[in-house]
N, C-alpha and C positions, 0 to 999 in steps of 0.2 A: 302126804307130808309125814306121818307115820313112822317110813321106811327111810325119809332123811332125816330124821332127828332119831333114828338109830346110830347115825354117824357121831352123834355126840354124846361123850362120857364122860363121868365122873367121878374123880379115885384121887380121894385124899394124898395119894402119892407121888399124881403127878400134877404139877406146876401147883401146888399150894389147894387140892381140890376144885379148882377152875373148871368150866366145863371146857371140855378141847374137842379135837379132833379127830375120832378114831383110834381114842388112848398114844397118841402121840402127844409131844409139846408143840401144839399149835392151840391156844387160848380162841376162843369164839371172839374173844376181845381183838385179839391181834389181826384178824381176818375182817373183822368188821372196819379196825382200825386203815385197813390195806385200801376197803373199798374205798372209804371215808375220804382219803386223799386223794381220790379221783384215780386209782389203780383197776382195772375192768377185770371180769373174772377171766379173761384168756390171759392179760401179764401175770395175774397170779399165779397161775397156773405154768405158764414159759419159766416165771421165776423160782417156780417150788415145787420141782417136779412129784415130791409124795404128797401133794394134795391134787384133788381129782374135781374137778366141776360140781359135781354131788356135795362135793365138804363144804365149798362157799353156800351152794344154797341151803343145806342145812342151818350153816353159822345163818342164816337170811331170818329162816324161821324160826331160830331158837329165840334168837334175839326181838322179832315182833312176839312171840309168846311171852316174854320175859316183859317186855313194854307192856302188854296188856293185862299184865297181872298172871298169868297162868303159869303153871310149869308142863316139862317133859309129858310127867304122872298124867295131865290132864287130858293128854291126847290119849295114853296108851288105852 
């Protein structure tokens, strides 16, 4: 798990400090948001060719760490 939530960053600069993508503008929210409406991670992926399988499951576990209270820090 580790090694995918290395996929996600955070910089004041991009999209308002959001955690995202690979310091791209892809928000953990918006990818969560993709799944959330019944979207699978291979449309995501047909549909957004710079996101890679690894990114949505990252966004997977950032997001149960965030639910459960914990951050990033907590894992490393």
């Amino acid at each position: 798990m580790k090694n995918l939530l290395n996929r996600i960053t955070i910089d004041p600069e991009i999209c308002h400090g959001k955690p995202c993508i690979r310091g791209m503008r892809w928000p953990v929210e918006v990818i969560i948001d993709m799944l959330g409406s019944g979207m699978t991670i291979e449309q995501i992926i047909r549909d957004h060719k710079e996101l890679e399988k690894e990114d949505i499951l990252a966004s997977l576990n950032f997001a149960k760490l965030y639910i459960s209270g914990h951050s990033i820090k907590d894992v490393a």
